[in-house]
C-alpha positions in Angstrom: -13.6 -6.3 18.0 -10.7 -5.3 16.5 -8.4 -2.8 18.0 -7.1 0.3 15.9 -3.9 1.5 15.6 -3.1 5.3 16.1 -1.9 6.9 13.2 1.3 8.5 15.1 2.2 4.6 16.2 2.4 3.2 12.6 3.7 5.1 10.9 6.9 8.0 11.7 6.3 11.5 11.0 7.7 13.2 8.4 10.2 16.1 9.9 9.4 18.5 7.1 6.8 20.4 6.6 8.5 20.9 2.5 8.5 17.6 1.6 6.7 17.9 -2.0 5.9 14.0 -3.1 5.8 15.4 -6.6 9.6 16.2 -6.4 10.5 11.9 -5.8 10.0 9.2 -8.9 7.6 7.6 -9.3 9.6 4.0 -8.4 11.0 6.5 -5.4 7.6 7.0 -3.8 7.0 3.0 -4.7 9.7 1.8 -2.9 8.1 3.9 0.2 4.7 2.8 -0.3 5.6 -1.2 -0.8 7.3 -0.5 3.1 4.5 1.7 4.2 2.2 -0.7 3.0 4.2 -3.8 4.6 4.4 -2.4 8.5 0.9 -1.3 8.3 -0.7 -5.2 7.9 2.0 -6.2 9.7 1.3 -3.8 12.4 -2.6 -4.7 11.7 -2.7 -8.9 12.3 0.0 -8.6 15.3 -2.6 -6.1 17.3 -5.3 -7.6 16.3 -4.4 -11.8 16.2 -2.4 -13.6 18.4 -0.4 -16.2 16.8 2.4 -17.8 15.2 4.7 -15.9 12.7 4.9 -17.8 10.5 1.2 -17.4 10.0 0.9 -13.6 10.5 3.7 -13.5 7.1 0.8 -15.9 5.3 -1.7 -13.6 5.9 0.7 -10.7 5.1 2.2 -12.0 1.9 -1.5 -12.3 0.9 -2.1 -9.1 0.9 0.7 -7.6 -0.4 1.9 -9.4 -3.5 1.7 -8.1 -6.8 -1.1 -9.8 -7.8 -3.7 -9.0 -5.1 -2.5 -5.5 -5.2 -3.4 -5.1 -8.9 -6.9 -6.3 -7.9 -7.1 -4.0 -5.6 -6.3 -1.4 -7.9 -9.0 -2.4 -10.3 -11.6 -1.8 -7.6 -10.9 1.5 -6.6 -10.4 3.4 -9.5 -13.4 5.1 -9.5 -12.5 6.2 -6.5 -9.1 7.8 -6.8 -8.8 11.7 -6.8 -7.5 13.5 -9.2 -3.8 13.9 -8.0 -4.1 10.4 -7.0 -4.7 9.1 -10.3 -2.0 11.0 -11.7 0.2 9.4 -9.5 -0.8 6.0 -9.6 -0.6 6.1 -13.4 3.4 7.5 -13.4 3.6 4.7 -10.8 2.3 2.5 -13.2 3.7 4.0 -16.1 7.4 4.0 -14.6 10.6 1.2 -16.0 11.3 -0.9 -13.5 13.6 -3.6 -14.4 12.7 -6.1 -12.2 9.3 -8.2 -12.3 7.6 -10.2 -9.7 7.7 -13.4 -9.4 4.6 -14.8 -9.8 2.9 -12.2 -11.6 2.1 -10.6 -14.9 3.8 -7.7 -16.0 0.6 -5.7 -16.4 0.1 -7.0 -12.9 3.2 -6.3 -11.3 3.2 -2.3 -13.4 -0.4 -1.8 -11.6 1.0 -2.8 -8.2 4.0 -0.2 -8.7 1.4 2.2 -9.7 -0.4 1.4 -6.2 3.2 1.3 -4.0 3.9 4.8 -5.3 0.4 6.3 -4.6 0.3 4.5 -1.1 4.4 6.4 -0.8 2.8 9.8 -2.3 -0.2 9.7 0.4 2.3 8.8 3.3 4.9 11.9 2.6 1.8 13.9 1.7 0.5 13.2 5.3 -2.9 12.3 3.6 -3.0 9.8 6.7 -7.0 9.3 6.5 -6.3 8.4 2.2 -3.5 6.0 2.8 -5.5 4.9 5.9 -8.9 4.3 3.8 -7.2 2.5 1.6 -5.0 -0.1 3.2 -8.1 -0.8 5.9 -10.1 -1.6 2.8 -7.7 -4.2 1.4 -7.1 -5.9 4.9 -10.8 -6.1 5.1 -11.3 -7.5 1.6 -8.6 -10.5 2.5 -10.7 -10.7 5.5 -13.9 -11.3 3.5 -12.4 -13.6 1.1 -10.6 -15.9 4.4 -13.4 -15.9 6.6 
């Protein structure tokens, strides 16, 4: 059984109660996400499995590459709220100048997209959203490795 981690233990609170995610850019609130994203499956495979680091940062850079994350994306469209979507998609839609390295650029523009709506729900203290959504891409490495 796997043990869950409280919301006030992953993540810190925001001070301010007039933080406004809209106010940030897009590749602002992606940075964010990309390191909200990274501590919370970190945080996820050290509770939950015992075992060598090197392993937990396999698991980990499963997860969160470019790649998978643009998967991810394509699955859960349908489910993405209205302000969501409009987030992902400036995410998405933003000029990075850097690319990944072993992905697409369509690839790598969806995973921005993602890393800014996963930044967006965090300083939006939409903790159940951003919680929903990076339990359901843990469990769907966890599906595909088991």
């Amino acid at each position: 059984m796997e043990k869950s981690l409280d919301d006030n233990i992953i993540l810190p609170e925001i001070e301010s109660n007039n933080v406004n995610a809209y106010q940030y850019s897009p590749l602002s609130l992606a940075y964010l996400g990309d390191s909200v994203l990274d501590l919370i499956v970190k945080a996820h495979f050290v509770v939950n499995v015992n075992k060598q680091t090197y392993k937990y940062h396999k698991d980990v850079t499963h997860i969160v590459n470019a790649v998978n994350q643009s998967a991810f994306v394509d699955s859960i469209m349908d489910e993405l709220f209205e302000d969501e979507l409009e987030i992902y998609k400036r995410g998405r839609n933003a000029n990075a100048h850097s690319k990944a390295k072993n992905a697409t650029r369509s690839e790598y523009r969806k995973a921005t997209g993602l890393e800014a709506l996963l930044g967006y729900l965090y300083l939006e203290k939409k903790k159940d959203r951003l919680k929903y959504f990076t339990d359901k891409m843990i469990e769907n490495y966890i599906e595909k490795n088991s």
